[in-house]
C-alpha positions in Angstrom: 0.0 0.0 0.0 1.5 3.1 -0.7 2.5 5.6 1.7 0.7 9.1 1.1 2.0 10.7 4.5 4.3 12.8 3.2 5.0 14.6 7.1 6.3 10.8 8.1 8.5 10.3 4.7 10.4 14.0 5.5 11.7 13.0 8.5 13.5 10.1 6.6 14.2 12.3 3.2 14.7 15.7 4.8 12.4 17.4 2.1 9.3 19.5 2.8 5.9 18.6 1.9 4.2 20.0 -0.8 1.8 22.6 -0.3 -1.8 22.0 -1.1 -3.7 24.9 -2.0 -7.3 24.6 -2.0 -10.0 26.9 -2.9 -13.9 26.6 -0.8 -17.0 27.7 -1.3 -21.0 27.0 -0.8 -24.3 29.0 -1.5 -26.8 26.2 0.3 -27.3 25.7 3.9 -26.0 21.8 5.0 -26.5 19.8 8.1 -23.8 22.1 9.6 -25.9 25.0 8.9 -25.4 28.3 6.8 -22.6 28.3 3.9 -20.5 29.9 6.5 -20.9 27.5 9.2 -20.2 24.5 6.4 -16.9 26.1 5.3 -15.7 26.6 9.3 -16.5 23.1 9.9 -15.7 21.5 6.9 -12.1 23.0 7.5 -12.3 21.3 10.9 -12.7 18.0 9.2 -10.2 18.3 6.8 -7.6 18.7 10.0 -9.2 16.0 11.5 -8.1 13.8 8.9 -4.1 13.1 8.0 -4.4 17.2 6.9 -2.3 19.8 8.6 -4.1 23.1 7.7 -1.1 25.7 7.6 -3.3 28.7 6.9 -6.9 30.0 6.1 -8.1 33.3 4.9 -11.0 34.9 6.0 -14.4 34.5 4.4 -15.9 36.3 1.5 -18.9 37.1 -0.1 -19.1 36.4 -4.1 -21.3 36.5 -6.8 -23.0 33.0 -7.9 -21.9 32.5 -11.6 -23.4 32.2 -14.2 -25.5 35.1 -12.8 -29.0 34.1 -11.5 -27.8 30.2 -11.1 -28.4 30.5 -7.2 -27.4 32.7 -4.0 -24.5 34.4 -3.6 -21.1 32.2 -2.6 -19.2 32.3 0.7 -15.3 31.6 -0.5 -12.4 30.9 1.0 -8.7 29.4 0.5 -6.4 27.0 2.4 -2.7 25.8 2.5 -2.6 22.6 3.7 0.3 19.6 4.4 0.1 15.9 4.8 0.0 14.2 1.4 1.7 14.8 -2.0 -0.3 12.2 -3.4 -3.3 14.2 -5.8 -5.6 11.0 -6.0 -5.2 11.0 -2.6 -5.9 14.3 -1.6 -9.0 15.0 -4.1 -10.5 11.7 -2.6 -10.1 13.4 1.2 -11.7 16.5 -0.5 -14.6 14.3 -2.0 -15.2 12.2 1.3 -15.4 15.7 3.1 -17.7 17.0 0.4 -20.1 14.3 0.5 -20.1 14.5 3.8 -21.9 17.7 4.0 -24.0 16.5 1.0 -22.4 17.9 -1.8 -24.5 16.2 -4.7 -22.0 16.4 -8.5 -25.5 16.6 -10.4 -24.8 19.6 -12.0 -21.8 21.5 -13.7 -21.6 25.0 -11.7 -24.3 24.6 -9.9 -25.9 25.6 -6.7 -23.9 23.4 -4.0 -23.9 23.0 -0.1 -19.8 22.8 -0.1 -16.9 22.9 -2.8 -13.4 22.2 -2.2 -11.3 22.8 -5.0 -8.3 21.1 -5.0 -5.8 24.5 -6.7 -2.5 23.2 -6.5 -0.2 20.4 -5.0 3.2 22.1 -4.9 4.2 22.7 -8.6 3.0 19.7 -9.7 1.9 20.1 -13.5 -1.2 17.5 -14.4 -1.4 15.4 -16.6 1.0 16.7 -19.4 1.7 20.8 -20.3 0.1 20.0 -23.7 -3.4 18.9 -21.3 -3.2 21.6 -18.9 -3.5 24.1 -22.0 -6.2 22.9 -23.8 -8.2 23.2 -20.8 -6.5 26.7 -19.9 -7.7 28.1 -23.2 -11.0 26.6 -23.4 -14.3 29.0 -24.5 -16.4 30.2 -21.8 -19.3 27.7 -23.5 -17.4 25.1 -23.5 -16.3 24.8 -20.1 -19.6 25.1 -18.6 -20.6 22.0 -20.3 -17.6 19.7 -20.3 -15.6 18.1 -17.4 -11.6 16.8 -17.4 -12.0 12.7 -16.9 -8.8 13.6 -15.5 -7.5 15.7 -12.5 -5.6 18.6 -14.3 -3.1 20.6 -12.0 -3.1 23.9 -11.5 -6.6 24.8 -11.6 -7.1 25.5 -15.4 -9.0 28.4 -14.7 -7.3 29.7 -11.4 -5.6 32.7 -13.4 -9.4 33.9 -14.4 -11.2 33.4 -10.9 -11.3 36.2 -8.6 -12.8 34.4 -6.0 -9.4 32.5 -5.9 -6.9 34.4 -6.0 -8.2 37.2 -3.7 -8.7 34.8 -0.9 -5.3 32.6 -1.7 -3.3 35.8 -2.1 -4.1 36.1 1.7 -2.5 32.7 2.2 0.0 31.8 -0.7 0.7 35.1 -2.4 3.9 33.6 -3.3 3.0 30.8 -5.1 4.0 30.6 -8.6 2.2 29.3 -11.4 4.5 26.6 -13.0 3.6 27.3 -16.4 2.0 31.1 -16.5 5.4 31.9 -14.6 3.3 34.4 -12.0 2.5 34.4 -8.3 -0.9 34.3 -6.9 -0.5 38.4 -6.3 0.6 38.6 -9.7 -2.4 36.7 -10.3 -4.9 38.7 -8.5 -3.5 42.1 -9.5 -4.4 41.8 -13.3 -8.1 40.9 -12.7 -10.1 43.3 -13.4 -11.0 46.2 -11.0 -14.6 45.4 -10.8 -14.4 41.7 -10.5 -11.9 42.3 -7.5 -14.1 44.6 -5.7 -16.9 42.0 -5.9 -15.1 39.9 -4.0 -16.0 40.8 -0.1 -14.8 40.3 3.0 -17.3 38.9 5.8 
């Protein structure tokens, strides 16, 4: 079985784990409660499990999209430790979803909790060629098609204000390893009114 503690392994190889940067967010109430309450707990969980959460930011209010799909979002971002394994960590992220009754019935729509796995270090998946094909998708096209394959970094993490404000509070350092820009870098070039739409709680 293989070993997806990364924290135990550094003690033997003398080399950090890789960060995990994950993006959440909800616009439905779950059996924890409001969207707010879900993210709080649901961040509880995920150090419950073999997860050291490093950092959080603080909570935001943003727009649903598409517009008029559902309520507004509360967001968030994370840097968390423990596994440099990505099947592993997306299945953690799954099992904590479902948990709080995340149903995957519908692309981009309304949801009780979303954790989005960003980054794992500068891991690029599954290929460069891949990772831009989905980067440079059309708008239409990416609301109705789905990777059958986990693709790292976030395709769309450079477009998404409601990433990169809240991970610039967390990992403004981070750089992209194949746009070549840090998450402030990142979050400076969205536009001004998409930034400003991004709130603090």
């Amino acid at each position: 079985m293989q070993d997806t503690d990364c924290h135990k392994r550094d003690i033997l190889r003398g080399v950090a784990c890789p960060k995990v940067l994950i993006a959440l967010g909800g616009n439905l109430k779950s059996k924890a409660g409001t969207p707010l309450q879900t993210l709080r707990l649901a961040l509880e969980r995920l150090g419950d499990s073999q997860f050291t959460v490093e950092s959080v930011s603080q909570f935001y209010a943003t727009p649903c999209f598409p517009a008029g799909a559902g309520p507004d979002y509360v967001n968030a971002a994370a840097v968390l430790t423990g596994s440099d394994d990505p099947d592993h960590v997306l299945g953690i992220l799954h099992t904590v979803e479902a948990e709080f009754g995340r149903a995957r019935d519908q692309r981009w729509g309304r949801r009780t909790l979303d954790l989005d796995l960003i980054a794992l270090g500068d891991r690029v998946l599954p290929d460069p060629e891949t990772h831009r094909a989905w980067r440079d998708m059309v708008l239409a096209d990416q609301m109705t098609r789905a990777p059958d394959t986990l693709i790292l970094p976030h395709p769309r993490l450079h477009q998404r204000a409601f990433v990169l404000i809240p991970l610039a509070e967390v990992a403004p350092d981070w750089m992209h390893p194949i746009l070549g820009q840090t998450i402030q870098q990142m979050a400076d070039a969205l536009p001004e009114d998409e930034k400003t739409a991004v709130t603090p709680l």
